[in-house]
N, CA, C and O atoms as a GROMACS GRO file, in nm:
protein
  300
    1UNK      N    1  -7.337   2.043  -1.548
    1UNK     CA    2  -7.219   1.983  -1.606
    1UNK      C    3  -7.197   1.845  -1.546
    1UNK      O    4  -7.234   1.795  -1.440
    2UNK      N    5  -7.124   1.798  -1.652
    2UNK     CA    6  -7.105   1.582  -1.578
    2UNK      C    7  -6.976   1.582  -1.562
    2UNK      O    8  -6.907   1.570  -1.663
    3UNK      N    9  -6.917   1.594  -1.442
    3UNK     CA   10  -6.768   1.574  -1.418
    3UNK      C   11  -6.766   1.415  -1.368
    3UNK      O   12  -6.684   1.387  -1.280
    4UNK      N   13  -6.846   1.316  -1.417
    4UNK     CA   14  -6.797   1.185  -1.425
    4UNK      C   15  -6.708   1.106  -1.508
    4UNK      O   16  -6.763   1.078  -1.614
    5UNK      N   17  -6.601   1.065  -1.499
    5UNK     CA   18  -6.477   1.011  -1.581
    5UNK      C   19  -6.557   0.944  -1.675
    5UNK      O   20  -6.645   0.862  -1.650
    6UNK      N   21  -6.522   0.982  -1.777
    6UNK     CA   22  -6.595   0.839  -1.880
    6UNK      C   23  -6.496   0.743  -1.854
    6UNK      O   24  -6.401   0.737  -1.777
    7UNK      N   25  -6.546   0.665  -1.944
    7UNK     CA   26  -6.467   0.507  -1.946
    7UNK      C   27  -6.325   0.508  -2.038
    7UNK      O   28  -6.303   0.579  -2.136
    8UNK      N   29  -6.268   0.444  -2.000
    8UNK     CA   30  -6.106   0.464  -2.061
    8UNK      C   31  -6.081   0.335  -2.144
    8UNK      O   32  -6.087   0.233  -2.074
    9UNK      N   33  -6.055   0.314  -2.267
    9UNK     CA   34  -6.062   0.202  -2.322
    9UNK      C   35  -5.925   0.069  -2.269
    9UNK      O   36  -5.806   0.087  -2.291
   10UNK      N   37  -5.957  -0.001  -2.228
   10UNK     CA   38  -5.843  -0.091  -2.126
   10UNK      C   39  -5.683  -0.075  -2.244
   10UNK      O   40  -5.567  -0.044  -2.217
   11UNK      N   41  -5.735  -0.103  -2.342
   11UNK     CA   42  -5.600  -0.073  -2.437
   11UNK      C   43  -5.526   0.057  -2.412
   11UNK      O   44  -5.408   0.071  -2.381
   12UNK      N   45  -5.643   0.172  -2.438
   12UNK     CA   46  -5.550   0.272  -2.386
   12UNK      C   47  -5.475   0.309  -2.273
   12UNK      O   48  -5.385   0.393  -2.277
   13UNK      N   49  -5.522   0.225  -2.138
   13UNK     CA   50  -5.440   0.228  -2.062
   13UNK      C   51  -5.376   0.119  -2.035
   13UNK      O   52  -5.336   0.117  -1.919
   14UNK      N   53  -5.355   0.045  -2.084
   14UNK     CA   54  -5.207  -0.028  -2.121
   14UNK      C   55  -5.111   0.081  -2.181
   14UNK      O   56  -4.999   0.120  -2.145
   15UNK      N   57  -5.195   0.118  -2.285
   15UNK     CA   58  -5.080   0.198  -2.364
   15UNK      C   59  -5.016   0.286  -2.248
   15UNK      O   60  -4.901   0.281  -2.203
   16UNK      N   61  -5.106   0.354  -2.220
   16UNK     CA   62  -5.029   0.485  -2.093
   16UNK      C   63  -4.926   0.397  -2.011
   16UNK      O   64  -4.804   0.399  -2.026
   17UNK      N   65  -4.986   0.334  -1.939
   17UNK     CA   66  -4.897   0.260  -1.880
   17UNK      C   67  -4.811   0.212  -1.935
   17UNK      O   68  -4.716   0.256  -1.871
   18UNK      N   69  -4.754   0.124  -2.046
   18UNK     CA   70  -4.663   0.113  -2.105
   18UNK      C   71  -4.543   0.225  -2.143
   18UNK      O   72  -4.421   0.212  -2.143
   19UNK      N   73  -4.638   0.353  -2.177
   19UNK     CA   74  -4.570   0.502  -2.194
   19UNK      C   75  -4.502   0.540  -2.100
   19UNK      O   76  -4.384   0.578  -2.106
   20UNK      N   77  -4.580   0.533  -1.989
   20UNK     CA   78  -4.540   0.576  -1.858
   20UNK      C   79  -4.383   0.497  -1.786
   20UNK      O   80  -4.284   0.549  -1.736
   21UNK      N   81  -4.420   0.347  -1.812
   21UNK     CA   82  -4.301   0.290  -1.761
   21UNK      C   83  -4.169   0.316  -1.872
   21UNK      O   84  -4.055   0.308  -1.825
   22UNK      N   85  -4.182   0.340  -1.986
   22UNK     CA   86  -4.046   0.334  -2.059
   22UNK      C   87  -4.035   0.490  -2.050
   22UNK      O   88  -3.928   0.545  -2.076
   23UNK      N   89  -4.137   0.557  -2.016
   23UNK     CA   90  -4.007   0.710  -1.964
   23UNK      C   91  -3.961   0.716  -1.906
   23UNK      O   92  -3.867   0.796  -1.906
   24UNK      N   93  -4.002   0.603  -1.766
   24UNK     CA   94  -3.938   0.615  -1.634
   24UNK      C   95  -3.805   0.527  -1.655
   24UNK      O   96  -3.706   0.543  -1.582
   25UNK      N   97  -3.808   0.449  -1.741
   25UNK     CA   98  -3.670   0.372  -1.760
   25UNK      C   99  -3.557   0.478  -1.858
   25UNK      O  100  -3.436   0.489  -1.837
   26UNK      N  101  -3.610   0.526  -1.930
   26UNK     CA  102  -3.564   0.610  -2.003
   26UNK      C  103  -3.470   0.718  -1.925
   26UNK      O  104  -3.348   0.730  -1.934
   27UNK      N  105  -3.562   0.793  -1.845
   27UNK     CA  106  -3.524   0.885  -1.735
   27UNK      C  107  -3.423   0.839  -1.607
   27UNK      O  108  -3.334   0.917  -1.571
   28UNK      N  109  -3.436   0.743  -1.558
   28UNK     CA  110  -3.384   0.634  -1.509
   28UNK      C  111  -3.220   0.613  -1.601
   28UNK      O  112  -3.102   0.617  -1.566
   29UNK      N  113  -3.274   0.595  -1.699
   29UNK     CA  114  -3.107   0.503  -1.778
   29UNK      C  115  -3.028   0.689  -1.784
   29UNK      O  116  -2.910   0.726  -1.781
   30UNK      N  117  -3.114   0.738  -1.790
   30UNK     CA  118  -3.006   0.915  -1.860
   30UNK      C  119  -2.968   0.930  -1.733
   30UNK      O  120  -2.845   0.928  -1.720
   31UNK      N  121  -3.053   0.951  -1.592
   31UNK     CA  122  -3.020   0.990  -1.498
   31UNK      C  123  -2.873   0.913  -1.451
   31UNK      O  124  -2.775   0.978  -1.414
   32UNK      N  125  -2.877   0.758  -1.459
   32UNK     CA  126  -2.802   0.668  -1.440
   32UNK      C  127  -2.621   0.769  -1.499
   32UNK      O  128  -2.527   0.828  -1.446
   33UNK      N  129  -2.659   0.740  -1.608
   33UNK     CA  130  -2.588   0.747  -1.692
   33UNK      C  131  -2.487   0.919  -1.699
   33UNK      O  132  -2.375   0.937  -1.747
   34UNK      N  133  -2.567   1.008  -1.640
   34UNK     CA  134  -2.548   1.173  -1.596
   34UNK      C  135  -2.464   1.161  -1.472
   34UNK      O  136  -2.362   1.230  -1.475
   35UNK      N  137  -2.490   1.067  -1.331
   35UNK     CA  138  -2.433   1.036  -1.227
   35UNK      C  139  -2.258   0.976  -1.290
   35UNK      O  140  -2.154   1.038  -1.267
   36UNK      N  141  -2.266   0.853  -1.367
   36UNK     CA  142  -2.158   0.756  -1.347
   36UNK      C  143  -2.048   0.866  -1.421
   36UNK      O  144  -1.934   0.854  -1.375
   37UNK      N  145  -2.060   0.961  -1.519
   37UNK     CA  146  -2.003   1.059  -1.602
   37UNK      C  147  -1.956   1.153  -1.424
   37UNK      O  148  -1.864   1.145  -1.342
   38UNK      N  149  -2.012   1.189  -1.430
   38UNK     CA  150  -2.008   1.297  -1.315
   38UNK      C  151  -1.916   1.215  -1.246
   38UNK      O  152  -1.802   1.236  -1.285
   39UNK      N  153  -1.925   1.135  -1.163
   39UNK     CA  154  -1.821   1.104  -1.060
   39UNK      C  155  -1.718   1.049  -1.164
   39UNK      O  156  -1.613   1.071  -1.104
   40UNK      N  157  -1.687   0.998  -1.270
   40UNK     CA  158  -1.585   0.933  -1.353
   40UNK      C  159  -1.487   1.060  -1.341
   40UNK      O  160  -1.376   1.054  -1.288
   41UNK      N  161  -1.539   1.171  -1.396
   41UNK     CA  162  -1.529   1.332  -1.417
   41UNK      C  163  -1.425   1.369  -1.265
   41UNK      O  164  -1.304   1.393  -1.266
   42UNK      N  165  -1.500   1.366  -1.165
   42UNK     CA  166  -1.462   1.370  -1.050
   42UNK      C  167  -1.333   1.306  -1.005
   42UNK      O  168  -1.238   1.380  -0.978
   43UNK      N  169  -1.319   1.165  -0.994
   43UNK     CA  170  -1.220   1.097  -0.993
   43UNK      C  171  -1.147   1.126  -1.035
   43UNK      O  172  -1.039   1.117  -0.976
   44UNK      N  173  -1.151   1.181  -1.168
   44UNK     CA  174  -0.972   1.209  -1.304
   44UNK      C  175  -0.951   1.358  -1.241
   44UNK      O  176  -0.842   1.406  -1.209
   45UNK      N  177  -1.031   1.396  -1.233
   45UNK     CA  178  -1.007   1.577  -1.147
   45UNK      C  179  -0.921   1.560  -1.054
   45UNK      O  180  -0.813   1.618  -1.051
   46UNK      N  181  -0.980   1.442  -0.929
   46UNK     CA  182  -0.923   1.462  -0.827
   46UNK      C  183  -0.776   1.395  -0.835
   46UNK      O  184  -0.685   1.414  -0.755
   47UNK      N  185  -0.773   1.302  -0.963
   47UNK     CA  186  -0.666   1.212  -0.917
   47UNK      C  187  -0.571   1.299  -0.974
   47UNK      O  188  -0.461   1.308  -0.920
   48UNK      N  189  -0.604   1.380  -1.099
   48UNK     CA  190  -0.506   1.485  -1.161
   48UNK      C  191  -0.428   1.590  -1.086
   48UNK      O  192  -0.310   1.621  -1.104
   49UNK      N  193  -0.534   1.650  -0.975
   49UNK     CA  194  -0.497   1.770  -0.903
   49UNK      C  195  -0.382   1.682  -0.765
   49UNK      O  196  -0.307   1.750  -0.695
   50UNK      N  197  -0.391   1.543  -0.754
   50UNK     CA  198  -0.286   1.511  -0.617
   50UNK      C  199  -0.196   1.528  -0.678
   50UNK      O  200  -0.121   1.620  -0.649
   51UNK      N  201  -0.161   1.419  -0.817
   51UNK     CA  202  -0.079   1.413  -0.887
   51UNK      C  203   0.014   1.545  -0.895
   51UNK      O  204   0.136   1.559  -0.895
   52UNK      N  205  -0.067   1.614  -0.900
   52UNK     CA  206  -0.014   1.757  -0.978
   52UNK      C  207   0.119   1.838  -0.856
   52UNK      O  208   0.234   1.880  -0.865
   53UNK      N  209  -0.021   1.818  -0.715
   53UNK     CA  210   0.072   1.808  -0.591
   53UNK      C  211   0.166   1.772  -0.515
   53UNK      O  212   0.235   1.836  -0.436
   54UNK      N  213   0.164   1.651  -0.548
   54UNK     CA  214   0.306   1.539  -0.554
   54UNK      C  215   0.360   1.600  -0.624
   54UNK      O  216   0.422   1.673  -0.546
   55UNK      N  217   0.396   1.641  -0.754
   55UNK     CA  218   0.495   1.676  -0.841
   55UNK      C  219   0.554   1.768  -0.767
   55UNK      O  220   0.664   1.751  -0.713
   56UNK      N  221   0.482   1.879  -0.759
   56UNK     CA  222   0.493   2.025  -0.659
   56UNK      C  223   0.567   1.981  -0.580
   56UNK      O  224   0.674   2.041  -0.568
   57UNK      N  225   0.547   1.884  -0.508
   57UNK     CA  226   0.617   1.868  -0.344
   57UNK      C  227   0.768   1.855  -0.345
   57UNK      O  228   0.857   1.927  -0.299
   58UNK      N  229   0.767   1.677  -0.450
   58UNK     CA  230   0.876   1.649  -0.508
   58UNK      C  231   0.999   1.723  -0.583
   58UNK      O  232   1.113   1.677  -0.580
   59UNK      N  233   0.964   1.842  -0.652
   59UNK     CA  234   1.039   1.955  -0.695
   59UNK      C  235   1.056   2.034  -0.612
   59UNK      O  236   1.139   2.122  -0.636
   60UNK      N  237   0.998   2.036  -0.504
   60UNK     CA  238   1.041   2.171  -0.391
   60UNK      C  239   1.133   2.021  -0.282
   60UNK      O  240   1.247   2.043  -0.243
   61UNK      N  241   1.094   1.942  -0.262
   61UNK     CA  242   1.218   1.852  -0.209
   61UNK      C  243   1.328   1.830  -0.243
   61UNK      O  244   1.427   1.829  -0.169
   62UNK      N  245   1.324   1.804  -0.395
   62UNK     CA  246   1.466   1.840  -0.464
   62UNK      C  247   1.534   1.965  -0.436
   62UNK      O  248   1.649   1.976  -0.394
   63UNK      N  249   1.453   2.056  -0.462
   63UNK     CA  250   1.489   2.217  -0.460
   63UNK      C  251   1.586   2.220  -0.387
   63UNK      O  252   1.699   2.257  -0.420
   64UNK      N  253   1.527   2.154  -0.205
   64UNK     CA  254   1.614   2.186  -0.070
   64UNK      C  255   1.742   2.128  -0.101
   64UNK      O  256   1.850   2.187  -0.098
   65UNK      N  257   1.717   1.986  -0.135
   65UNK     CA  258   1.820   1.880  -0.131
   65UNK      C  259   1.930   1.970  -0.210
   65UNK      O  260   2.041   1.972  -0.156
   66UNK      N  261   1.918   2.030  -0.310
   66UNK     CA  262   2.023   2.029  -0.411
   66UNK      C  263   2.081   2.221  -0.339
   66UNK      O  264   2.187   2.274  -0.375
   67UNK      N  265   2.008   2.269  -0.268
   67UNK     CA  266   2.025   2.397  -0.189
   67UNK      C  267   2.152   2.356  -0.051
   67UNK      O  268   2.256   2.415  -0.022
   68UNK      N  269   2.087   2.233   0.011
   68UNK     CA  270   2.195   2.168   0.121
   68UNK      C  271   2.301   2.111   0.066
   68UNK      O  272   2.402   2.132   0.134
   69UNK      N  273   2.328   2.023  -0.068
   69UNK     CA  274   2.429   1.960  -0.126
   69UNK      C  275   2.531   2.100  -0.160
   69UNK      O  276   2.645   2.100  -0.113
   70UNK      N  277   2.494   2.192  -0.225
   70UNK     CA  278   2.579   2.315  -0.238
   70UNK      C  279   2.625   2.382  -0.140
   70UNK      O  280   2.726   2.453  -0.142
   71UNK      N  281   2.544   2.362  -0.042
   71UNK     CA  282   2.580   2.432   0.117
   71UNK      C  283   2.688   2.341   0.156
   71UNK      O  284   2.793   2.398   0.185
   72UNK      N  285   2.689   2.191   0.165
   72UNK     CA  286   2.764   2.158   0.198
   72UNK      C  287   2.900   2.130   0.144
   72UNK      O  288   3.003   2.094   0.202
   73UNK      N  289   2.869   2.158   0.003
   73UNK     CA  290   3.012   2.138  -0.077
   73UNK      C  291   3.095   2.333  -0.027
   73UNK      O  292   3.216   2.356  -0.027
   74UNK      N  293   3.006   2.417   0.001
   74UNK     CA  294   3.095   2.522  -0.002
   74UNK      C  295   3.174   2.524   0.101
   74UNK      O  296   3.275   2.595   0.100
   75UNK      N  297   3.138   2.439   0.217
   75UNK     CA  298   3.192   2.408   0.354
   75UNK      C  299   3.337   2.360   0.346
   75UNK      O  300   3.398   2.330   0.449
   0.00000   0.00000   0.00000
């Protein structure tokens, strides 16, 4: 058996190579593009859930306030 490479026509490997680099840009731009989603994603999550906490806090601060204002009016 001849396990010597034949010859590869120079065009065709341009072509490959050409193939080769626009998958990697390809793969590259989705990958890009999968990351900036993901943390965008992340950010509105996180900024939603403080938000959400603050509110929480702020209504249980009121809560007291308006618990001591009655305390003190019954005085």
């Amino acid at each position: 058996m001849n396990s010597a490479p034949t010859s590869v026509n120079p065009e065709a490997k341009r072509f490959r190579v050409r193939l080769l680099v626009a998958m990697m840009l390809v793969v590259a731009g989705l990958t890009g593009a999968g990351l900036y989603l993901a943390e965008r994603n992340a950010f509105v999550l996180t900024e939603r859930d403080l938000q959400r906490d603050f509110q929480a806090e702020l209504a249980t601060l009121h809560g007291v306030q308006g618990m001591r204002q009655a305390a003190l009016s019954e005085r």
